[in-house]
C-alpha positions as CSV (number, residue, x, y, z in Angstrom):
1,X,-26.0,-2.4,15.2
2,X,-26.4,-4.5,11.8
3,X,-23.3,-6.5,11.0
4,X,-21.6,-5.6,7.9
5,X,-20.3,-8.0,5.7
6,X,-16.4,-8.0,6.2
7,X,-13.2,-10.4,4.3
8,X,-12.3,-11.9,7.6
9,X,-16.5,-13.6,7.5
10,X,-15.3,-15.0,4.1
11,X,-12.5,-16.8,5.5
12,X,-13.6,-17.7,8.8
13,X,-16.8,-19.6,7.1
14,X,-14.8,-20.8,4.5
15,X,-11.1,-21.5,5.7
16,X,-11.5,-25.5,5.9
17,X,-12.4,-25.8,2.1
18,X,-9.6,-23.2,1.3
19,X,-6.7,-25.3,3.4
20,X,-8.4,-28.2,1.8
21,X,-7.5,-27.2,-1.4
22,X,-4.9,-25.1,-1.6
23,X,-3.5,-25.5,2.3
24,X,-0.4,-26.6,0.7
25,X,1.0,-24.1,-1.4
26,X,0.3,-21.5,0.8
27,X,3.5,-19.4,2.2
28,X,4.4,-18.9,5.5
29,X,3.6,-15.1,5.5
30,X,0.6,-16.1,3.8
31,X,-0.3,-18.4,6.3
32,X,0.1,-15.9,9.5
33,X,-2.0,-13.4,7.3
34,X,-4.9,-15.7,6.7
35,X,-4.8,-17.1,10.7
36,X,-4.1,-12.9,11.7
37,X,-7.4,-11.5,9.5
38,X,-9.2,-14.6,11.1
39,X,-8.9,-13.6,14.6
40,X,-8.9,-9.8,14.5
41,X,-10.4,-8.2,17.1
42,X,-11.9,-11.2,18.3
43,X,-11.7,-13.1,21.7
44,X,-9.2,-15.0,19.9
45,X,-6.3,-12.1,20.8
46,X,-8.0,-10.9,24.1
47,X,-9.3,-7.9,25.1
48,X,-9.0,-4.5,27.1
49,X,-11.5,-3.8,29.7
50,X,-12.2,0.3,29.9
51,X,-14.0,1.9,32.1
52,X,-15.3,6.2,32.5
53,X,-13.8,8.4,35.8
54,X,-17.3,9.9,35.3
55,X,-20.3,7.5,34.8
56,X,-18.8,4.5,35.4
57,X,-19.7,3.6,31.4
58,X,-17.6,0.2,30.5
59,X,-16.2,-1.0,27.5
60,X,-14.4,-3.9,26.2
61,X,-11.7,-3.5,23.4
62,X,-10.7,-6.4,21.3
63,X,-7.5,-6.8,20.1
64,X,-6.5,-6.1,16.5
65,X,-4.1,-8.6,14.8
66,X,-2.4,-5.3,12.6
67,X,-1.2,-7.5,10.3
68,X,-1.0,-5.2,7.3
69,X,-2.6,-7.2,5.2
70,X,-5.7,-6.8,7.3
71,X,-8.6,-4.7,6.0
72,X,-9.4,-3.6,9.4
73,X,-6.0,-2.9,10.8
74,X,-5.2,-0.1,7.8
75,X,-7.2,3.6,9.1
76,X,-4.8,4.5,12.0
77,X,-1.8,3.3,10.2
78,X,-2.3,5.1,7.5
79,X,-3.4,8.2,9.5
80,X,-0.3,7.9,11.5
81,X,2.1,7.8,8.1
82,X,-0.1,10.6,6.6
83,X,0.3,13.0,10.0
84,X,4.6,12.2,10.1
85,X,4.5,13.0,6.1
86,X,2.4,16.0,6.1
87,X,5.8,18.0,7.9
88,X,7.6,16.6,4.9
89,X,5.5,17.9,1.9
90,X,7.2,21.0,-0.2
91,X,4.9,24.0,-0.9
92,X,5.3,23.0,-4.9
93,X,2.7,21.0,-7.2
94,X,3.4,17.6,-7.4
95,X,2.9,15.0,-10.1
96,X,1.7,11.0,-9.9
97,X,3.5,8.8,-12.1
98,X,2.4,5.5,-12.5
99,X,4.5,2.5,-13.6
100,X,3.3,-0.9,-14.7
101,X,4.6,-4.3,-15.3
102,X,3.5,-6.5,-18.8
103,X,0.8,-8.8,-18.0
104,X,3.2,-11.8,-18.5
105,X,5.7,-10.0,-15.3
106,X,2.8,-9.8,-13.3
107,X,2.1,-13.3,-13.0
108,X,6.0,-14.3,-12.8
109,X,6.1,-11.8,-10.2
110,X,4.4,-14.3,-8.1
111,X,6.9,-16.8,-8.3
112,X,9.4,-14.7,-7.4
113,X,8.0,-11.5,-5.7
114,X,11.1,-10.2,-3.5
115,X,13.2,-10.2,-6.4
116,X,11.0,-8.7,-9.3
117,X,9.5,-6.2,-6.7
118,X,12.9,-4.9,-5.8
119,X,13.8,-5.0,-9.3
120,X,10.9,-2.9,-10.1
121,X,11.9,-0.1,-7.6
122,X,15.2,-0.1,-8.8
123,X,14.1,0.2,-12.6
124,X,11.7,3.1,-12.0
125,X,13.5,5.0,-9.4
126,X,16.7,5.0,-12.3
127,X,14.3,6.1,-14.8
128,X,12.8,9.0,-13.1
129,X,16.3,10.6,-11.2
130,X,18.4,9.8,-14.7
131,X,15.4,11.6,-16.6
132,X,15.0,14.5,-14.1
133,X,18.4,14.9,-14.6
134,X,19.0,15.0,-18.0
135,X,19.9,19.0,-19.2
136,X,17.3,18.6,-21.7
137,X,14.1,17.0,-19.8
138,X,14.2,19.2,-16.1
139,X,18.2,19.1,-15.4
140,X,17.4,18.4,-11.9
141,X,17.6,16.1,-9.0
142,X,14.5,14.7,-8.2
143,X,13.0,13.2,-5.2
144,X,9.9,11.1,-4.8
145,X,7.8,8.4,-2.6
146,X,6.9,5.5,-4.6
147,X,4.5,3.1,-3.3
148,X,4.2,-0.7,-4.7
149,X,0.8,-2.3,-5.8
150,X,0.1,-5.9,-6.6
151,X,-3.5,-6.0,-7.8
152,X,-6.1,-5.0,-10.0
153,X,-9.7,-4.3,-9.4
154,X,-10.9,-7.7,-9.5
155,X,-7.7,-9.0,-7.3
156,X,-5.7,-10.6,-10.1
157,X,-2.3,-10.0,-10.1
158,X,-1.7,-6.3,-11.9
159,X,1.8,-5.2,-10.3
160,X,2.6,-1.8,-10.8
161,X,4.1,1.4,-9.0
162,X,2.8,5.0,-7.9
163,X,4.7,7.6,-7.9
164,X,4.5,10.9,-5.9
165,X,7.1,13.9,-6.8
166,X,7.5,17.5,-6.7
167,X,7.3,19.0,-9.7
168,X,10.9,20.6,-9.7
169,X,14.3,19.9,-8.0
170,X,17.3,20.6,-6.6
171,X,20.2,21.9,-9.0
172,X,23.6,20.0,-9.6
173,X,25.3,22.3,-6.4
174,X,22.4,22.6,-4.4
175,X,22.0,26.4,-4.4
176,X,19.0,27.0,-6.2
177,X,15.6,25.2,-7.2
178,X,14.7,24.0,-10.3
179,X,10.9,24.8,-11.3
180,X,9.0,23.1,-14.0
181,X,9.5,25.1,-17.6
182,X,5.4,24.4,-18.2
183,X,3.0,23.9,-15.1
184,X,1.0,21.6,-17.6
185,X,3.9,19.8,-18.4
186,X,6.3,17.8,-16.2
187,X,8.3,14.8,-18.0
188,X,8.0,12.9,-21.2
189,X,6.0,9.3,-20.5
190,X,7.2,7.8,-23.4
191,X,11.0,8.7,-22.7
192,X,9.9,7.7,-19.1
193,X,8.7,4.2,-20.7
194,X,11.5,3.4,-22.9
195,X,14.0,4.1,-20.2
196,X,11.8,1.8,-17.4
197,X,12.0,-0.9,-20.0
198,X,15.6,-1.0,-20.8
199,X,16.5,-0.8,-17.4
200,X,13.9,-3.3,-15.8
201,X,15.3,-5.7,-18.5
202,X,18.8,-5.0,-17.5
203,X,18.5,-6.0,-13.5
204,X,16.1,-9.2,-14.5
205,X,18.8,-10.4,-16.6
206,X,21.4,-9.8,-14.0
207,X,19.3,-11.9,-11.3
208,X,18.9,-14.5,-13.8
209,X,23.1,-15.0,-14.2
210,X,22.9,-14.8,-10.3
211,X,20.8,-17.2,-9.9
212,X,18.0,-15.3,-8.0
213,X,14.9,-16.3,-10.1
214,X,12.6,-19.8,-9.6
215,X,11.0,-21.5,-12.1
216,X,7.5,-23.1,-11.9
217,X,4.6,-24.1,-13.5
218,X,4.3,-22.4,-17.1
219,X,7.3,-20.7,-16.6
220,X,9.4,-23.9,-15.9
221,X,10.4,-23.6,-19.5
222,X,12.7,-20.3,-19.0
223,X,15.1,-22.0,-16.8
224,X,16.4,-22.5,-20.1
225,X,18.7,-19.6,-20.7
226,X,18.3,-19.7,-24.6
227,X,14.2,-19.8,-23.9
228,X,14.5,-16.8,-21.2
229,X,16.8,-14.8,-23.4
230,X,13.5,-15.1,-25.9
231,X,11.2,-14.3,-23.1
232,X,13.2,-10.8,-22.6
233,X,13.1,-10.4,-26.6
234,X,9.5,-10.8,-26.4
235,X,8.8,-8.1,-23.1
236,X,10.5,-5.6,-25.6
237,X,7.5,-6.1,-27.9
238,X,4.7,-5.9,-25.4
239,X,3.2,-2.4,-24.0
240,X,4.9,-1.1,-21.0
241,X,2.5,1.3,-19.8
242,X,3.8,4.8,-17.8
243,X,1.5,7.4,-17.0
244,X,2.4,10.5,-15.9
245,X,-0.5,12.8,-15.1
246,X,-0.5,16.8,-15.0
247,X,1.0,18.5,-12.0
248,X,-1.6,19.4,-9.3
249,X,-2.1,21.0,-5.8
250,X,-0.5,21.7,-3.3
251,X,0.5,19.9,0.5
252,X,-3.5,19.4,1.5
253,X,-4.7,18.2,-2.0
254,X,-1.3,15.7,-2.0
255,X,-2.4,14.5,1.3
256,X,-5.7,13.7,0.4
257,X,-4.0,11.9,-2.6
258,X,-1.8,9.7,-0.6
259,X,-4.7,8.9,1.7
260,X,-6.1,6.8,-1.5
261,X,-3.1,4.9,-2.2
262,X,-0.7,4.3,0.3
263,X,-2.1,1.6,2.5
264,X,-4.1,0.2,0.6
265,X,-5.0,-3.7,-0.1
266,X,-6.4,-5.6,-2.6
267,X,-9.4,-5.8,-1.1
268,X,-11.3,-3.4,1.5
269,X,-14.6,-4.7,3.2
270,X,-16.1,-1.3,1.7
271,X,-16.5,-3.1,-1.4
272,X,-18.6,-6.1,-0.4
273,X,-21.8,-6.7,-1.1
274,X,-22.8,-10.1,-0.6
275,X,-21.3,-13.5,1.2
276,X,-24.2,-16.6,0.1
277,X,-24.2,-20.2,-0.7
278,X,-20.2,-19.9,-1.4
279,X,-20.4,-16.9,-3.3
280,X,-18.9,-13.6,-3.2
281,X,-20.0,-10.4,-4.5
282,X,-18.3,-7.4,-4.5
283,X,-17.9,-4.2,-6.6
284,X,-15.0,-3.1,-8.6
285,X,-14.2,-0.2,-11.1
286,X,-14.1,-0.8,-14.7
287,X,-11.5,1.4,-15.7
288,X,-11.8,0.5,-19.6
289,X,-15.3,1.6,-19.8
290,X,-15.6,5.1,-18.3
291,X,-14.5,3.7,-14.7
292,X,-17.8,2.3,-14.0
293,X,-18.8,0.4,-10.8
294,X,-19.8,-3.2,-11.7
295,X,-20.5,-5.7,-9.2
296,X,-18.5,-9.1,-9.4
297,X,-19.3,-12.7,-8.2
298,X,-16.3,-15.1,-7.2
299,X,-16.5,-18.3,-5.5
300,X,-15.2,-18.0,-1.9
301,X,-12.3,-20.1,-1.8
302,X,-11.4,-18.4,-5.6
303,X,-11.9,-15.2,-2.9
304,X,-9.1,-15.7,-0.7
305,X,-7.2,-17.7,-3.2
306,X,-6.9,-14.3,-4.6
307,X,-7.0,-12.0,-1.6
308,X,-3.6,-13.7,-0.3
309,X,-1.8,-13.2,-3.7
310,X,-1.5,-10.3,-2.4
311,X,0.3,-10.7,0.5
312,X,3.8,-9.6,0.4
313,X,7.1,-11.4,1.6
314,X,8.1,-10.8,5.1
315,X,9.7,-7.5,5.8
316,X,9.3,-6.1,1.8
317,X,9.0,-2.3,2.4
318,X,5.8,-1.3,0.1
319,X,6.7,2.7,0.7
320,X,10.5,3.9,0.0
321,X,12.0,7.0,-0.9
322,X,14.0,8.1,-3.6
323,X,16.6,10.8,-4.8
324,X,16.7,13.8,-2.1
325,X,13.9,12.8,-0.2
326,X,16.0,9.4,0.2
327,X,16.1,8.1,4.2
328,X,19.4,9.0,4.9
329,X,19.5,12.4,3.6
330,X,16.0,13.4,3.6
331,X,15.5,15.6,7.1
332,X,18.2,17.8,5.7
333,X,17.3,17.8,2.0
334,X,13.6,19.0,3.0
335,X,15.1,21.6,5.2
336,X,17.5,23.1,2.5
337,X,14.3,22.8,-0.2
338,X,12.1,25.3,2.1
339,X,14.8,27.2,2.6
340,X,15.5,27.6,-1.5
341,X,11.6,27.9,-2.0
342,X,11.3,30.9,1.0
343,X,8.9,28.4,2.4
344,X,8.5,28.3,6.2
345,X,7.9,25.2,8.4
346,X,4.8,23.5,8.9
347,X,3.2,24.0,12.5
348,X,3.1,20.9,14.5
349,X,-0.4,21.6,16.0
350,X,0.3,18.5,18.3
351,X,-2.9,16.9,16.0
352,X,-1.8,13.4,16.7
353,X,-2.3,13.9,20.9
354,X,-5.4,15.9,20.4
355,X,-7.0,12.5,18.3
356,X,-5.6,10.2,21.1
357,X,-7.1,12.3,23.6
358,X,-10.6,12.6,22.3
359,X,-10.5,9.0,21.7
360,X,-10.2,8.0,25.0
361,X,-13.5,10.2,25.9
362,X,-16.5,8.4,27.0
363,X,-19.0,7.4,24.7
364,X,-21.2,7.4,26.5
365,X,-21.6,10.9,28.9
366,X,-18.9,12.8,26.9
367,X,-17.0,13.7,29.5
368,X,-15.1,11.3,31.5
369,X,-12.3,9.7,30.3
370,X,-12.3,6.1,30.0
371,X,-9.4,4.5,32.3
372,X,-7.8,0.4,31.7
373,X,-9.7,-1.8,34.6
374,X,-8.4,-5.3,33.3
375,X,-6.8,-7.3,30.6
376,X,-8.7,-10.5,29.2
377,X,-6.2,-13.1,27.4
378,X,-6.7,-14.1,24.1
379,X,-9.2,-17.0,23.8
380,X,-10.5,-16.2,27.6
381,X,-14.6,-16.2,28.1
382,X,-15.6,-12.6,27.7
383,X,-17.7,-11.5,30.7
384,X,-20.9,-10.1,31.7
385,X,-21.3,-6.7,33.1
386,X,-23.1,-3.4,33.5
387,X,-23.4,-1.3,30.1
388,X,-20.6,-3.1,28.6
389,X,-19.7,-2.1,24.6
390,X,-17.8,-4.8,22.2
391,X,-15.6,-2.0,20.2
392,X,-12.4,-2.4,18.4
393,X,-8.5,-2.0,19.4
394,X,-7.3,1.5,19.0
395,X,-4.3,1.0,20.9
């Protein structure tokens, strides 16, 4: 089978002129994620040896790093999020919102990416649940996944949030829901966008009087306060952008939705073309011109350089919930939403043991199921033996 051309060949071939130049600056979680895509599912972690009850078939299974920065270590994550949130969609429409930071908060996001990413959460979740709720907008409390992105199409730093919620919510006392007046129609963007603004404004302030926010490079300047009082003055002036789009679908068409968005990375290895002479090509979607598909060349080390941007601080949750689909409360909250919509609950068809089960089939006679003979350990010398199949980790 033909090789195809993946991010973890652009840093293995290139890794000593990226450390070379910018070894130093990198962070520690950037660090394990470079080293982690390097040796996925590679000798590097080890292996599984499998062999089939039936016709004795072999296999050997590398080891996947599932770092979750790693293109290859994304599929069953995501399918194994998408299967738990599939119970917890409401038969309703639903509506993406979409909130994104200035240009100049994008790149001093990078310099402090805990902080303005939390501060980002906090900002849109306030606007949405203090819209929702406002008598004259929907006058009801909303609840809603968000899910955090840090990139743009050509990997530059573009920080901005999706938002998934039912169109309607629960009343004040929780007896009745709340349907959208206009199925066209579900809340103002521009009162969305003013409120985001004031509100992400107010928290960066308040971690600048803590304390919370580094200063480098171009921005060294604001650890002025007069200077980043002017730098807030100016944010006011610059487009915040906040889409929201048209309610749509129902639980399968959301599904199919989240699938595109919520474990995602900057980068997949769908979207290379070509790895030569030090140069990367790889496609990307002009969104300003009709969304058309150009095709991009980046030196390699500018590659990675950009790829681990990207990679967040250890332990950031990327996915949260808000309002009444919040952790704590959420189970119930779902329960008491089918239950004000007539709506009954979604048949666990046990899909997620059916999948594990056909995975372990042969592939090779289709009927035996392939049983663990032997563990290699990472970095041993992979052996020689009848049929035997490199494949990947789907442990």
């Amino acid at each position: 089978m033909e090789h195809r051309l993946e991010v973890a060949d652009v840093f293995r071939q290139h890794q000593q002129e990226f450390l070379a130049r910018w070894g130093d600056c990198l962070s520690p979680q950037q660090r394990k994620a470079f080293r982690d895509i390097c040796a996925c599912r590679t000798a590097a972690l080890g292996a599984r040896l499998e062999q089939c009850d039936h016709c004795s078939h072999q296999q050997l299974l590398f080891h996947s790093c599932r770092n979750r920065s790693c293109p290859k270590c994304q599929s069953k994550a995501r399918d194994q999020w998408l299967a738990r949130t599939a119970r917890e969609l409401l038969p309703v429409p639903y509506s993406h919102v979409t909130f994104t930071l200035p240009h100049q908060l994008s790149l001093f996001a990078l310099q402090n990416p805990r902080v303005l990413y939390n501060v980002l959460f906090r900002a849109v979740a306030e606007a949405l649940l203090t819209i929702g709720a406002d008598p004259h907008q929907l006058g009801a409390q909303l609840g809603f996944l968000a899910v955090l992105h840090t990139w743009s199409q050509q990997m530059g730093p573009h920080v901005h949030l999706h938002c998934l919620v039912p169109a309607g919510g629960l009343a004040c006392d929780r007896a009745r829901w709340i349907r959208i007046r206009n199925p066209r129609f579900f809340l103002p963007g521009k009162v969305l966008r003013k409120r985001f603004r004031r509100t992400f404004l107010k928290l960066l302030s308040s971690a600048y009087r803590h304390g919370k926010l580094r200063f480098h490079g171009p921005f060294t300047m604001l650890a002025n306060a007069t200077a980043f009082d002017r730098f807030l003055r100016q944010l006011k002036q610059v487009p915040w952008v906040v889409h929201v789009r048209q309610p749509f679908g129902g639980p399968e068409q959301v599904l199919k939705y989240l699938a595109r968005y919520t474990h995602r990375i900057a980068i997949s290895n769908g979207r290379l073309v070509d790895l030569r002479d030090g140069q990367v090509t790889f496609r990307w979607r002009d969104s300003a011109h009709g969304n058309q598909s150009k095709l991009m060349t980046l030196g390699a080390v500018e590659f990675i350089r950009r790829f681990l941007l990207h990679v967040l601080p250890t332990g950031f949750v990327k996915i949260r919930h808000f309002g009444f689909l919040a952790n704590p409360q959420r189970r119930d909250a779902i329960k008491l939403c089918r239950g004000l919509l007539q709506a009954a609950e979604p048949q666990d068809a046990g899909t997620e043991v059916k999948q594990r089960l056909v995975e372990r089939r042969c592939p090779c006679c289709g009927v035996g199921t392939l049983c663990l003979i032997g563990w290699l350990p990472p970095g041993a010398e992979m052996p020689v033996a009848r049929p035997i199949v490199a494949t990947v980790d789907t442990s």
